[in-house]
C-alpha positions in Angstrom: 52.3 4.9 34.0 54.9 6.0 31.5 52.2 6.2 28.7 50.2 8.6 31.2 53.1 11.0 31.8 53.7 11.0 28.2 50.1 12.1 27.7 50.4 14.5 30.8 53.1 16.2 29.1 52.1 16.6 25.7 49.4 17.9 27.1 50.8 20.3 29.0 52.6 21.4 25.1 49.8 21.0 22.9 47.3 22.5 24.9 49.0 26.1 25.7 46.9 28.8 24.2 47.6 29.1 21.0 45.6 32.2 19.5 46.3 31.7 16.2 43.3 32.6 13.7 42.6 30.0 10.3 42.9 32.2 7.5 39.3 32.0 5.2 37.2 31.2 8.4 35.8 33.1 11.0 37.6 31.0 13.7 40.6 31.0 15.9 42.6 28.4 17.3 42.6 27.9 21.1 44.3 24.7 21.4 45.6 21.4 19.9 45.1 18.5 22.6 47.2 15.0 22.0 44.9 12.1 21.5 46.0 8.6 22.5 46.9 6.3 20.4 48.8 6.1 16.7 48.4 8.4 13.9 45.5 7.2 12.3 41.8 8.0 11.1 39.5 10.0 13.1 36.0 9.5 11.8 32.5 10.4 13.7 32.3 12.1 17.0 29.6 13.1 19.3 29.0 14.7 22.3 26.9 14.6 25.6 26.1 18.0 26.6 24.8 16.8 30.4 28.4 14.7 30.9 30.5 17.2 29.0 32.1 14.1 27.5 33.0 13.9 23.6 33.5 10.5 22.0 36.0 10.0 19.2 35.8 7.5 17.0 39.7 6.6 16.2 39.0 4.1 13.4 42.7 3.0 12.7 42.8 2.3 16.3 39.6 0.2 16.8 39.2 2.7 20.0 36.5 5.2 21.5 38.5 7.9 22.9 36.5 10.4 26.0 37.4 13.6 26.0 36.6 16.0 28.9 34.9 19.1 27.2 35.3 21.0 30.7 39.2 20.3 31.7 40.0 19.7 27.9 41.5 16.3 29.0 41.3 12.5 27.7 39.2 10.7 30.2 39.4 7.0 28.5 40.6 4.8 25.5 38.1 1.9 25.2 39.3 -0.5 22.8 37.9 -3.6 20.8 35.9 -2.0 18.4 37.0 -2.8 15.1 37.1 -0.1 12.5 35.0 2.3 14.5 33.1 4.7 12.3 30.0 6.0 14.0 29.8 7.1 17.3 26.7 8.8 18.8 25.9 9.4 22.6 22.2 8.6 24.0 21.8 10.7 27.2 18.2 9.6 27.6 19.7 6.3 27.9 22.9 7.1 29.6 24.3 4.8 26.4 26.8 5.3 22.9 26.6 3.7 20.2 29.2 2.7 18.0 29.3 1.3 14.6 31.9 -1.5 13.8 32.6 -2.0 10.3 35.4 -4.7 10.4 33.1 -7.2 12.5 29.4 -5.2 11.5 28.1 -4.9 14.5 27.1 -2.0 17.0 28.5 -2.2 20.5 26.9 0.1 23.2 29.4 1.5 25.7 27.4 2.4 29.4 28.3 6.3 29.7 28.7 5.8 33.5 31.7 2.9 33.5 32.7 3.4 30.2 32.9 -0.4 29.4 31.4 -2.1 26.5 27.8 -3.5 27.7 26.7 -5.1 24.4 27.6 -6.1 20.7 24.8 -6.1 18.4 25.0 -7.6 14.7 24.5 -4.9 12.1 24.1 -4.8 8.6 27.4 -4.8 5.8 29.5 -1.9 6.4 27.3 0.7 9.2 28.6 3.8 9.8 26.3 6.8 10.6 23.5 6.4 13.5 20.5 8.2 14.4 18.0 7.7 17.6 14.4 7.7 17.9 13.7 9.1 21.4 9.8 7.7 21.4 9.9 4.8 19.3 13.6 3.6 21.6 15.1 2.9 18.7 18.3 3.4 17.3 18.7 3.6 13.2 22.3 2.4 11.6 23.3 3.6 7.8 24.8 -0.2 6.4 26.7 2.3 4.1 27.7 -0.8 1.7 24.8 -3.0 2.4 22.7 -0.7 1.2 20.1 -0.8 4.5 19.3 0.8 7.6 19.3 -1.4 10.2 17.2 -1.2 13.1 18.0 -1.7 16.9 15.6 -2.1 19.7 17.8 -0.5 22.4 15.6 -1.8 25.2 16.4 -5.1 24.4 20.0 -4.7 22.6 18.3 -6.3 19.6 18.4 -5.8 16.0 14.9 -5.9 14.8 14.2 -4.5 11.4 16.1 -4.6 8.1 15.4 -2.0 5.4 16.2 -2.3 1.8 17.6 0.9 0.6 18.7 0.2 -3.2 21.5 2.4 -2.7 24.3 2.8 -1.1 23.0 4.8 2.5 25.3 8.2 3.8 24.4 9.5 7.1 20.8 9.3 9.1 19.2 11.5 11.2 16.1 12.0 13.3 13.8 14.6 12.8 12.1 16.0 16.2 9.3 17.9 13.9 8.2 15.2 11.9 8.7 12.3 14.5 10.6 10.4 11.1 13.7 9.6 10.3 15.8 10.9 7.4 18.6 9.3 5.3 20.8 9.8 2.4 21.0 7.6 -0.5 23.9 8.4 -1.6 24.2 6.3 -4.8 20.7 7.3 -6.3 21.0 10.9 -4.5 17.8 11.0 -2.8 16.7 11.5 0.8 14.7 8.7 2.1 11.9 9.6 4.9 11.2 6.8 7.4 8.3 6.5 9.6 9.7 4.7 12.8 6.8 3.3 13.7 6.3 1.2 11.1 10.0 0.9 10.0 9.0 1.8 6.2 9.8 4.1 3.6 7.2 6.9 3.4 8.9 9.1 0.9 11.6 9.5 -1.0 13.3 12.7 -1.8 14.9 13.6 -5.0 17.9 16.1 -4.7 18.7 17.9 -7.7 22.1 18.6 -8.3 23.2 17.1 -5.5 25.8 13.6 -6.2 26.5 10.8 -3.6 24.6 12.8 -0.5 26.6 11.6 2.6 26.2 14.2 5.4 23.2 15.3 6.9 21.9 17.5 9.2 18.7 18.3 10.6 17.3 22.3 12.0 14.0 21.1 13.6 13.8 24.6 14.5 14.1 26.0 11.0 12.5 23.0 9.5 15.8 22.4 7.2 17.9 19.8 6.3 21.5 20.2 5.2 23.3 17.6 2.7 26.7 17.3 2.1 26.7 15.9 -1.6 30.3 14.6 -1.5 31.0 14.0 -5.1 30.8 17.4 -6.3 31.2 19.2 -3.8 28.2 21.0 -3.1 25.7 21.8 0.0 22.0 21.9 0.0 19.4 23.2 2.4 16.4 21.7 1.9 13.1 23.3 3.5 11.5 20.5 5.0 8.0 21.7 4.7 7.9 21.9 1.0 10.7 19.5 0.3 12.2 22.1 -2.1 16.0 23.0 -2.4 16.2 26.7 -0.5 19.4 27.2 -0.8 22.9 25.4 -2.9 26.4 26.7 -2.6 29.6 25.1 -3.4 31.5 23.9 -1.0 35.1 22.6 -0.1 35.9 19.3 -1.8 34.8 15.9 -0.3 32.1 17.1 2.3 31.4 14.9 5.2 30.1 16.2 8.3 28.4 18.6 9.7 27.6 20.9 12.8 25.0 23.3 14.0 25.0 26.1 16.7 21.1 27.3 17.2 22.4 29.8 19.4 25.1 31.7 17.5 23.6 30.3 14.0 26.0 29.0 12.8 26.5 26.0 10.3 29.9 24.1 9.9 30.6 21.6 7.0 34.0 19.6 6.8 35.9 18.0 4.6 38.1 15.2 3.5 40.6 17.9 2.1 40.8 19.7 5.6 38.7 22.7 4.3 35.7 23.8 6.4 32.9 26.2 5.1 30.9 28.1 7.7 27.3 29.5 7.2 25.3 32.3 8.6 21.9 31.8 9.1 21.1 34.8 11.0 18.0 36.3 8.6 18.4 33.7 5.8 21.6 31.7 5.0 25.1 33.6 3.5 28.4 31.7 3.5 30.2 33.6 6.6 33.9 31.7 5.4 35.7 28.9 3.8 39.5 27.8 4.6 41.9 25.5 5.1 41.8 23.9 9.4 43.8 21.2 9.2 44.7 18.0 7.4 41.7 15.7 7.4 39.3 17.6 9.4 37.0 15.8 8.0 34.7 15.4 11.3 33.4 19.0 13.3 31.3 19.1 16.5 30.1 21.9 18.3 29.4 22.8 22.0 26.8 24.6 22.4 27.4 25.4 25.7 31.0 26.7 25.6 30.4 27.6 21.6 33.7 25.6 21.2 34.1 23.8 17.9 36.5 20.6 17.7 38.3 18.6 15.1 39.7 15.9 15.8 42.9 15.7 13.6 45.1 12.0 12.8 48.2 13.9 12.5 49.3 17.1 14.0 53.3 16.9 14.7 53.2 12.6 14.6 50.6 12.3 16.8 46.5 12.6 16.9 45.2 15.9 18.2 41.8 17.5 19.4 42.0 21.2 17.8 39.6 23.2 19.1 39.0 26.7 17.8 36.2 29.5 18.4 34.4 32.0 16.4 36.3 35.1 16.3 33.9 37.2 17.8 33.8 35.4 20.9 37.5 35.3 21.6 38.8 37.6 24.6 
């Protein structure tokens, strides 16, 4: 009771209008929301657009935190999940994933009770997740394993093992293609994998590009976008010819990113707190770059409310949810 009044009025603090724009990016900050919990890592967060729930992965705190994207309000703190990294909502499945790296294992979390339905063993170390809608599987970066593991999410299973030789950043599914895509991030390729079969069909070079971690997919556009993390650069690969489009330098120590296909806009974080933001209205510009907070490392976008969040481990000695919007869609 105590911890919820506590919450109630920090709230009540943190989440007053604040108005105040980020100087180098074309955002404005609407709010800072206080997270449960201590001041610790945020990492991975992902959100179901039918709910309106966000899931935080607060990896100091072995906790999933649900967030309300409607009333702006923590909804739960599930616990027991030891040095949570990757989250990702299923909302075919009503399910999210999370990937434990302190026990190496996935739990699924039901949407509809929030309680943890399953604990599946993963490969050493996973972290990013991506989900084949057709195929019902669910693919798991072993970041230092170097594998993706595969889960049969009908069954809660792990089914497949595949050898990487390298160190694995983030995977992701490619709607276009049917495959799925992941970074090798120590031999700084992009590996293609055909989920029917669960083997490597191609692998990618990607020039100039060191220790590729983030990755995102425009089916739409047929790109990819990579992160490369080591030196600080971003790629945008069209995925047709599997030729670099487009390369910019970034902010240092890249992780993840976002996409808004309706206001076409790309966001990339980073470990240093500085976000770049891209155009890609008629081709691809860099639309800003600046600092948003310390660690904002991890960005998600609704695409409903064009919101963008970043959940922060330290804003005044507590976690925070800042949320912010483009400029040109404040009142």
């Amino acid at each position: 009771m105590i911890m919820m009044l506590r919450m109630t009025l920090l709230a009540v603090l943190f989440a007053a209008p604040l108005a105040a724009p980020a100087a180098g990016v074309p955002l404005t900050r609407s709010a800072d929301v206080p997270l449960p919990g201590d001041p610790t890592r945020l990492d991975y967060a992902s959100l179901d657009p039918g709910t309106r729930e966000l899931f935080i992965a607060h990896l100091g705190d072995n906790a999933v935190i649900v967030f309300d994207a409607d009333r702006d309000r923590v909804l739960a703190d599930i616990p027991g999940i030891g040095h949570v990294h990757g989250v990702l909502a299923v909302p075919a499945l009503g399910r999210v994933y999370a990937s434990a790296t302190s026990t190496n294992e996935i739990v699924v979390i039901d949407e509809k009770s929030l309680k943890i339905i399953a604990r599946i063993p993963g490969g050493f170390y996973p972290d990013g997740m991506a989900y084949a809608p057709r195929q019902q599987k669910l693919y798991v970066s072993d970041e230092h394993g170097k594998t993706e593991t595969v889960i049969d999410t009908k069954r809660n299973r792990k089914i497949a093992t595949i050898q990487m030789d390298s160190e694995v950043g983030n995977s992701r599914y490619d709607p276009a293609s049917g495959h799925v895509f992941v970074n090798a991030q120590t031999s700084d390729k992009l590996i293609e994998i055909d989920p029917e079969t669960d083997r490597i069909v191609a692998s990618h070079a990607l020039q100039d590009c060191a220790g590729p971690h983030g990755l995102l997919i425009d089916a739409r556009d047929r790109l990819a976008f990579i992160a490369c993390q080591d030196n600080d650069r971003l790629l945008a690969l069209n995925m047709k010819s599997m030729e670099i489009a487009h390369a910019f330098q970034i902010g240092k120590d890249p992780d993840v990113l976002a996409f808004d296909p309706g206001f076409n806009r790309l966001y990339v974080a980073g470990e240093a707190g500085i976000v770049s933001v891209f155009d890609l209205s008629g081709g691809m510009h860099k639309a800003g770059e600046g600092f948003v907070g310390d660690n904002a490392h991890v960005v998600v976008v609704d695409p409903a409310t064009r919101k963008v969040y970043f959940p922060l481990k330290n804003v005044d000695g507590m976690p925070a949810l800042r949320i912010m919007k483009e400029n040109s869609l404040q009142q």
